[in-house]
C-alpha positions in Angstrom: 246.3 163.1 166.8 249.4 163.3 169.4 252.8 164.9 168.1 251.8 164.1 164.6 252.3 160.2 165.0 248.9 159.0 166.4 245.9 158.9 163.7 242.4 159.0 164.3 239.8 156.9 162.8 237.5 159.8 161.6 240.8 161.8 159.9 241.2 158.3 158.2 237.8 158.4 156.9 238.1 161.6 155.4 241.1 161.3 154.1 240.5 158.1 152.3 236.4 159.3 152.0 235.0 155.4 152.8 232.8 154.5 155.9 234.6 153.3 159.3 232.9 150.2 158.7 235.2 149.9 155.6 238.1 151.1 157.6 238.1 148.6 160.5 237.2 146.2 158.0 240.8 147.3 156.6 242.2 146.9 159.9 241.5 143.4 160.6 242.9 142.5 157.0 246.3 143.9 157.6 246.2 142.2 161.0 245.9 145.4 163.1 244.5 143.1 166.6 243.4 146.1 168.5 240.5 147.7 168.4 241.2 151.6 169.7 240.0 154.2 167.2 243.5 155.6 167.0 246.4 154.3 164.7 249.9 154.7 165.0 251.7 156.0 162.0 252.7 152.7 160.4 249.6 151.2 161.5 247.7 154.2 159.5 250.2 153.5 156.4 249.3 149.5 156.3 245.9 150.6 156.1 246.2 153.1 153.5 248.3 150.6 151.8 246.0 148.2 151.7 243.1 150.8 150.4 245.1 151.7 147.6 246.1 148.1 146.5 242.2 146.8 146.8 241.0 150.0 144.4 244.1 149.8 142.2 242.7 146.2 141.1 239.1 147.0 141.2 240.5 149.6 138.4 242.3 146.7 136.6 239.3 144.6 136.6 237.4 147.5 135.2 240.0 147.9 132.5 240.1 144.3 131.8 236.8 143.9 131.1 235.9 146.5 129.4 238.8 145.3 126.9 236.8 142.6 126.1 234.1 144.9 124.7 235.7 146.0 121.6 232.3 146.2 119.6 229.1 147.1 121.0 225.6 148.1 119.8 222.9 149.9 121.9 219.6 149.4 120.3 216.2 150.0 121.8 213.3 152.7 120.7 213.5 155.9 119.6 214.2 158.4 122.4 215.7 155.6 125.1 219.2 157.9 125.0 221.6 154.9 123.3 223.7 158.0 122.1 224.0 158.9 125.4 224.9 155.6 126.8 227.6 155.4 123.7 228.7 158.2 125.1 229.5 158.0 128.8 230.9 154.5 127.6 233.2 157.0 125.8 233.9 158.6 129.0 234.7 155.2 130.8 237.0 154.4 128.1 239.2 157.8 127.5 238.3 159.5 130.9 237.6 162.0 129.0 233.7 164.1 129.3 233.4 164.0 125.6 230.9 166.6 125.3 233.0 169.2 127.0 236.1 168.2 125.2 234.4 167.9 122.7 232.8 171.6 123.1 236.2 172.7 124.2 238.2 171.6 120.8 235.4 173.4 118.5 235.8 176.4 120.6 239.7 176.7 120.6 239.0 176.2 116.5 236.7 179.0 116.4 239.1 181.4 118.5 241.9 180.5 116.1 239.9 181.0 113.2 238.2 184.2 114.3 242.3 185.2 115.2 243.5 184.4 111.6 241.0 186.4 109.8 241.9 189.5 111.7 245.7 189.2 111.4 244.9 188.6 107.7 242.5 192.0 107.3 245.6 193.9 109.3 246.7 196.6 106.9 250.3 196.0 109.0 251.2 193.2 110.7 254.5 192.5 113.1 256.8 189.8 112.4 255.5 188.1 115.5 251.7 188.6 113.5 253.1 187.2 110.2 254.6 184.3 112.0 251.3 183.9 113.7 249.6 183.6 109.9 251.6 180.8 109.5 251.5 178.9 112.8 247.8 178.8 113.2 246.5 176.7 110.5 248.8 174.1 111.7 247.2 174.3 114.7 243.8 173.8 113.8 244.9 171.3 111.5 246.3 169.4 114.7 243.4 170.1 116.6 240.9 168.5 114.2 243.0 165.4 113.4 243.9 163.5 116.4 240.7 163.0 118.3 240.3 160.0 120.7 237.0 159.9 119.8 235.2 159.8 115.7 231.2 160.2 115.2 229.3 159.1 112.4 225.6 157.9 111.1 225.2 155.6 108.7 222.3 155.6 106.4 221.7 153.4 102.9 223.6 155.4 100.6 227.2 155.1 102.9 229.9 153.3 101.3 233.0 152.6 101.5 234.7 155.0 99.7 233.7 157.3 102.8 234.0 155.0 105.3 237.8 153.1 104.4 239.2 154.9 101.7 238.5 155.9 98.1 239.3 158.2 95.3 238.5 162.3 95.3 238.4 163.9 91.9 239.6 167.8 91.9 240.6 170.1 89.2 244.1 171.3 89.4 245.9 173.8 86.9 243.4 172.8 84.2 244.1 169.2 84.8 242.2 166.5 86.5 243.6 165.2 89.6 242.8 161.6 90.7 243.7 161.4 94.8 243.3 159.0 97.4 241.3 160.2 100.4 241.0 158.4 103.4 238.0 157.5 105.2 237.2 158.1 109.1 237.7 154.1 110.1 241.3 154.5 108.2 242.4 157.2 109.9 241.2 156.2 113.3 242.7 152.8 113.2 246.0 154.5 112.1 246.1 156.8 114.9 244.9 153.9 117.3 248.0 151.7 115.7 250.3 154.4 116.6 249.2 155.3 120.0 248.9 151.8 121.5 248.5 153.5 124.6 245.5 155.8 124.3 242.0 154.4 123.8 240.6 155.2 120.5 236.9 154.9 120.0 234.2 155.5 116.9 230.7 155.6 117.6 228.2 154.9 114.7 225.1 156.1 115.2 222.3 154.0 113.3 224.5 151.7 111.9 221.5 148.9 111.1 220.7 151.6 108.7 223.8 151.3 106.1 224.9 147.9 104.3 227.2 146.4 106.9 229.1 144.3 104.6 229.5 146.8 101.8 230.5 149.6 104.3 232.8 147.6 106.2 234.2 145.4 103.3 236.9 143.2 104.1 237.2 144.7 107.4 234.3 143.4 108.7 236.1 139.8 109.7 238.9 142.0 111.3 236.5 143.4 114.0 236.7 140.2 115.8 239.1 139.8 118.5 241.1 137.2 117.5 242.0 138.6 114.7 243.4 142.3 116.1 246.8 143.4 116.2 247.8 143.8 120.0 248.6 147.0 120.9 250.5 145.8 123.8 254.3 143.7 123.0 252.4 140.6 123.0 251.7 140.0 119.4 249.0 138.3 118.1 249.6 134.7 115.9 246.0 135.4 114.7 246.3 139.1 113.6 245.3 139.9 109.9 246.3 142.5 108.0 244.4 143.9 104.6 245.7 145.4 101.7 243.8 148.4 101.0 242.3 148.7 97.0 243.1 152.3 96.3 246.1 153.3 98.4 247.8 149.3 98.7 248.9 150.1 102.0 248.6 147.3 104.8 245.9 148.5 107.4 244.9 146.3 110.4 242.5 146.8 113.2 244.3 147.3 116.7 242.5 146.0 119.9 242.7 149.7 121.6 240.3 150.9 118.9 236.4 150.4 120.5 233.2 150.6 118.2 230.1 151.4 119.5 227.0 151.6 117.4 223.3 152.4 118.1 220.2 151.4 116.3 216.4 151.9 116.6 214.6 149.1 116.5 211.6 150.9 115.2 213.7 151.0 111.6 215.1 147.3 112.0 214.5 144.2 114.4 217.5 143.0 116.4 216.0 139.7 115.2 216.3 140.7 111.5 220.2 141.7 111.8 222.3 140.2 109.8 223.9 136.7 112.1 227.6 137.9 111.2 227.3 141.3 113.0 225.5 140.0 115.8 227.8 137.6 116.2 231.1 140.3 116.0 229.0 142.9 118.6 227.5 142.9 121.9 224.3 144.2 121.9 222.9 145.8 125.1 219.3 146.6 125.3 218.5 150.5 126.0 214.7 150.6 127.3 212.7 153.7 128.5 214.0 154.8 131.8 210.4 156.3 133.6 212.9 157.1 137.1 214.0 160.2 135.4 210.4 161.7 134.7 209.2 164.2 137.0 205.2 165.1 137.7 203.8 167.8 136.1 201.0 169.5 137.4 199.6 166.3 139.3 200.3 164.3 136.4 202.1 161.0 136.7 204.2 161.3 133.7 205.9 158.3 134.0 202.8 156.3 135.3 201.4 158.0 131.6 204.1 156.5 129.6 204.5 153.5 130.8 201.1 152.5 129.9 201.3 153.8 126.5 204.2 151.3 126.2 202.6 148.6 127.9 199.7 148.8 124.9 202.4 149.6 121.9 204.3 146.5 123.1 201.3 144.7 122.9 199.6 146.2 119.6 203.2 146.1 118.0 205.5 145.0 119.6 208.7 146.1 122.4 210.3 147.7 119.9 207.6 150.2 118.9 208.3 151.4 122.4 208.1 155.3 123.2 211.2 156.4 124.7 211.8 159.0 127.8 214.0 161.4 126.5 210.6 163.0 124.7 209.0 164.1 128.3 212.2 165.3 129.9 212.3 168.8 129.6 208.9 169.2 129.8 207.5 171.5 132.6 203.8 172.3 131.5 200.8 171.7 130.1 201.9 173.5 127.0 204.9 171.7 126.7 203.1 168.7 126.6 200.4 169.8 124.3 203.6 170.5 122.0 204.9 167.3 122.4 201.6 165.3 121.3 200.9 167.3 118.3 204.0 167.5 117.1 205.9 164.3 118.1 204.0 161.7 119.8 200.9 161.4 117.4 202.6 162.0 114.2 204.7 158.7 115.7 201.8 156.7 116.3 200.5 157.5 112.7 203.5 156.7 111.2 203.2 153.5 113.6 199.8 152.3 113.0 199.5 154.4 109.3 197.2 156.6 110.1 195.1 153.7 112.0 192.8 155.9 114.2 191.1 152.7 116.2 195.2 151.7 117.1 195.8 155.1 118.4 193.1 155.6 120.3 193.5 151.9 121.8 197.0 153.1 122.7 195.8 156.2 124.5 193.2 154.7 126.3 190.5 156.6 124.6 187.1 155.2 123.4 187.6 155.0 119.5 183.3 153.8 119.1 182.4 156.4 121.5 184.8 159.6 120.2 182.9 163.2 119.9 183.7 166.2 118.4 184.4 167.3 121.9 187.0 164.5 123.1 189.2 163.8 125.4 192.3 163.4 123.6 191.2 162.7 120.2 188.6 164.1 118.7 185.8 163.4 115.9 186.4 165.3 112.5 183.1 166.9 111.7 182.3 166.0 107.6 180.3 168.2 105.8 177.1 166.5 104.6 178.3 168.6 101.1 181.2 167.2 100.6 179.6 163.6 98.6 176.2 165.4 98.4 176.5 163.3 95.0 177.9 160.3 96.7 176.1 159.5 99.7 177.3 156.6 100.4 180.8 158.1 100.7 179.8 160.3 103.5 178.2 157.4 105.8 181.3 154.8 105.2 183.2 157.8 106.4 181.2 158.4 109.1 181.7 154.5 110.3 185.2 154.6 110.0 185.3 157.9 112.3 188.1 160.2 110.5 190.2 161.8 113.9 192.4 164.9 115.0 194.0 165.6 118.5 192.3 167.7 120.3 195.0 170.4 120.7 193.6 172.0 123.7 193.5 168.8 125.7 193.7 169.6 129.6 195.6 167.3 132.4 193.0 165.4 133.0 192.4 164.7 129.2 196.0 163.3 129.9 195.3 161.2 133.1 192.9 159.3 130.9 195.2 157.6 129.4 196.5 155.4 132.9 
């Protein structure tokens, strides 16, 4: 740099942190002819220029199409992290980390409340104190109702009452009290309708497992784009409003407000989804992700899982699939022991019900050939007393082999299973 008015090449890197390549690729666009590694001021300013216009419409594109995904489902098998991809799609959308905000707004709660409680055990408080009393409910109240972002799970006994609106019954000087209490899509959709420039977003987690249409009622048609109020000027023809049962106000759904459910496909089969929803969502396949598993002790963890999966999509099917999340902390053998007793076999039981040939097939182990001393699983010693008066009893029992994990199982029990 001369006199602050020549620029070079490597200061432009830095400052706009992309490869030369990318900058003499800028270059050429703008129609800078020469090829000197120094820039004059304008010449650095067309390039900058130019930078700034290519990443501001790589942003719009971004925006644009993740507009069009207003409802989305990630389903896969248990322990493939579709929370966590709901999640950093939360992030994408508010720019927002949700978990720390998230952690943040339940912590400035906590010091709020712990700060009310000891101005009200004060034996004597200032006027700045008794002001204080007053403000800080608000506050929390402010904090806990205008989050970008909602959370719930559904489960079989959800309804609608909880999930639009409904009637709350409480006992008021003697008297019964019929009131109207809103439900978390209602108030989310009314804060989206009057923000129309903040992304709003509710994640429901295990929404397969809740009656769609009874949850959702007549909103359910109203998820679909076409039929959205804008939240920009340009209104929509198509747009539907509903009048709600209980309150009679007009509610609509507003195209800045994003739902993203997950599901298991252990509970339910994207196949056996009802055709409406699948038609309103778009469903993105979470499957195990074996990069992220680290070796433990010589032990090629994800090598190891992935050939579980291999024979459970086989024996049952994709969706019976075991997911990574359950090895990622793990560090040693006693971790993993853990994880087999407590979570992995009880899974495959519940899988196969308590079908011990299955099992060992998925684990690689010899059901015919199974000891009291096996690898993995072992042989459950009977006691030849136990049908002393049924003998028959005790050598159909003995056929069908009745097994236990073998709790003390080594590494190389483990590498057995590849």
């Amino acid at each position: 740099m001369r006199n602050n008015k020549n620029i070079h090449i490597n200061l432009l890197e830095k400052e706009l942190n992309i490869p030369i390549k990318e900058i003499v690729r800028l270059r050429n666009k703008v129609g800078i002819k020469h090829k000197k590694i120094v820039f004059t001021k304008n010449e650095a300013n067309k390039i900058r220029n130019e930078f700034f216009n290519e990443t501001n419409t790589i942003k719009k594109k971004e925006i644009n199409t993740m507009s069009k995904d207003l409802n989305i489902i990630y389903y896969g098998p248990a322990g493939t992290g579709k929370t966590r991809e709901a999640i950093l799609k939360v992030e994408k959308l508010t720019g927002e980390n949700y978990e720390i905000t998230s952690k943040e707004k339940n912590d400035e709660i906590a010091d709020l409340e712990n700060r009310l409680n000891f101005l009200k055990k004060k034996s004597r408080k200032t006027a700045n104190e008794k002001q204080e009393i007053k403000d800080i409910p608000e506050e929390i109240e402010k904090l806990e109702a205008y989050p970008l972002v909602e959370f719930t799970t559904f489960h079989p006994s959800y309804q609608y009452q909880e999930f639009i609106e409904g009637i709350t019954i409480r006992e008021e000087n003697k008297k019964t009290v019929y009131e109207i209490k809103d439900g978390i899509f209602k108030k989310i959709a009314q804060r989206a309708i009057d923000n129309p420039d903040e992304k709003y977003v509710l994640i429901i987690d295990e929404i397969n497992r809740g009656n769609i249409s009874s949850i959702f009622g007549e909103f359910f048609t109203l998820l679909e784009d076409t039929k959205r109020v804008s939240s920009t000027e340009e209104e929509n023809p198509e747009a539907v409003s509903i009048t709600l049962p209980y309150s009679q106000e007009k509610l609509s759904v507003p195209n800045n407000l994003y739902i993203l459910g997950t599901m298991n496909t252990t509970d339910k089969s994207i196949s056996l989804l009802d055709v409406a929803l699948r038609r309103r969502f778009k469903f993105i396949a979470v499957e195990p992700d074996y990069s992220v598993l680290k070796d433990i002790e010589g032990l090629d963890i994800a090598k190891m899982l992935e050939s579980i999966n291999r024979r459970l999509a086989v024996l049952k099917g994709e969706d019976f699939q075991i997911g990574h999340s359950y090895f990622l902390n793990t560090t040693s053998i006693e971790d993993l022991r853990e994880i087999f007793e407590f979570k992995i076999i009880p899974l495959l039981k519940e899988y196969f019900h308590g079908d011990w040939e299955s099992i060992c097939a998925v684990l690689n182990q010899n059901y015919q050939a199974i000891k009291s001393n096996g690898l993995l699983i072992s042989k459950f010693n009977i006691d030849d007393s136990l049908f002393k008066q049924n003998p028959k009893f005790s050598e159909k029992i003995r056929k069908k082999q009745i097994c236990t994990l073998n709790s003390a199982f080594s590494i190389d029990d483990l590498k057995s299973i590849i």
